[in-house]
C-alpha positions as CSV (number, residue, x, y, z in Angstrom):
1,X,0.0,0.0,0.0
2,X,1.0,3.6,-0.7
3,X,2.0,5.6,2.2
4,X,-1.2,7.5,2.1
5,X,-3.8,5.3,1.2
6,X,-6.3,4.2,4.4
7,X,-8.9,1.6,5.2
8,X,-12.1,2.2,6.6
9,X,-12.9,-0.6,9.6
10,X,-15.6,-0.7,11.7
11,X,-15.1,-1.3,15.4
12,X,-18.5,-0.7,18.2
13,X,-20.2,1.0,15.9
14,X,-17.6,3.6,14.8
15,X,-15.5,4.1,11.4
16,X,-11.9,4.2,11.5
17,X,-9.6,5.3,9.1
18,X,-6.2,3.6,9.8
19,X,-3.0,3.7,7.5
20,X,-1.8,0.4,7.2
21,X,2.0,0.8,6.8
22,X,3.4,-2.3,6.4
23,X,0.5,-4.5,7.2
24,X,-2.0,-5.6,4.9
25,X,-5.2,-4.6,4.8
26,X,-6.5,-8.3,5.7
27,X,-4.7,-7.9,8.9
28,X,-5.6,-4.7,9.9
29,X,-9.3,-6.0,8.7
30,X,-8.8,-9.2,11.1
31,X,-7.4,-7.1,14.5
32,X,-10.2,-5.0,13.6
33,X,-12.9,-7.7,13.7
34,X,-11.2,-8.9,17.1
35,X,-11.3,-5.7,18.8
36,X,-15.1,-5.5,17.4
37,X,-16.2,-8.9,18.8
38,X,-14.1,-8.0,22.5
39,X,-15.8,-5.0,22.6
40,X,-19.7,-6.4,21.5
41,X,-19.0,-9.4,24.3
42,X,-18.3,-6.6,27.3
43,X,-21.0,-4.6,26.4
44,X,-23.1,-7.6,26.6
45,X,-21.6,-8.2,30.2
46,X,-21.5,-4.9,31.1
47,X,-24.4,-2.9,29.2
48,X,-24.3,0.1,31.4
49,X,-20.8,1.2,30.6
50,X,-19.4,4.0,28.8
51,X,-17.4,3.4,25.4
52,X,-14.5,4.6,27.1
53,X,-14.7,2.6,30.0
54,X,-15.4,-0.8,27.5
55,X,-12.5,0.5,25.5
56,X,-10.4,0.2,28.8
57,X,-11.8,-3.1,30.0
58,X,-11.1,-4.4,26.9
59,X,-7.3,-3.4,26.1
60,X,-6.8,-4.6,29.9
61,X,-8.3,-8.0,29.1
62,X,-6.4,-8.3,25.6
63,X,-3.1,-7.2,27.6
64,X,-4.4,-10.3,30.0
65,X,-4.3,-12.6,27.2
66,X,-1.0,-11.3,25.4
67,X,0.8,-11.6,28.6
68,X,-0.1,-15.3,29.3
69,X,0.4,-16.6,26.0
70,X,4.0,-14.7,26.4
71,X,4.2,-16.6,29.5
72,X,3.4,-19.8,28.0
73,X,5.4,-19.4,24.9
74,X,8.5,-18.5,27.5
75,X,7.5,-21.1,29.5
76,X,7.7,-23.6,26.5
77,X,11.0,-22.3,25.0
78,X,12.3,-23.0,28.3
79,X,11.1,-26.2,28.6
80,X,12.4,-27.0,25.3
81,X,15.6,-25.3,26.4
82,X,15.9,-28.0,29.1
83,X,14.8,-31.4,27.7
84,X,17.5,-29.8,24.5
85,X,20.5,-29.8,27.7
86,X,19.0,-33.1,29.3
87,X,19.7,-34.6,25.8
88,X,23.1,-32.8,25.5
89,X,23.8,-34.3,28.9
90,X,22.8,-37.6,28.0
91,X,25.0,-37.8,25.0
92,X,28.1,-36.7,26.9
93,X,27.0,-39.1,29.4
94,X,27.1,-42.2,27.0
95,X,30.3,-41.3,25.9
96,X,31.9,-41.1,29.2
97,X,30.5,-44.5,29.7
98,X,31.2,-45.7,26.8
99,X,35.0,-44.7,27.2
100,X,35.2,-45.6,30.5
101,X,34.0,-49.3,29.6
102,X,36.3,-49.5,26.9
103,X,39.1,-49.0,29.4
């Protein structure tokens, strides 16, 4: 996309024009959606609340979720990280065995 050409999305009701940058316009299309649908389900839950205050709840629950799916992705690299040493250890541990049977 050029650098000023916009899309139009449509999040709680409102029209947004956003410049994409890098991003395509599917992407900016699908956060859009997501940030939609977040904001429909707390109104739902909470039907007396400002936009503002929904706006809030919202970008604190989808901070929520980015923060435990860093977690678990950390959590999994590390685990990975581990089992990669146990094997490392393991491997040196043969051949120590090995060479110490051989003698």
């Amino acid at each position: 996309m050029g650098d000023n050409e916009v899309i139009r999305v449509k999040i709680f009701g409102n029209e947004y024009k956003i410049k994409p940058g890098e991003q395509s316009t599917q992407y900016i299309s699908k956060l859009s959606e997501y940030v939609d649908k977040k904001l429909i389900e707390l109104n739902k839950i909470f039907p007396n609340l400002s936009e503002k205050k929904l706006a809030i709840l919202s970008c604190l629950n989808m901070a929520d979720e980015y923060f435990h799916l860093k977690n678990t992705l950390q959590n999994n690299i590390n685990n990975y990280n581990k089992q990669e040493n146990l094997d490392v250890a393991k491997e040196i541990i043969d051949k120590i065995n090995k060479i110490l049977s051989e003698n």
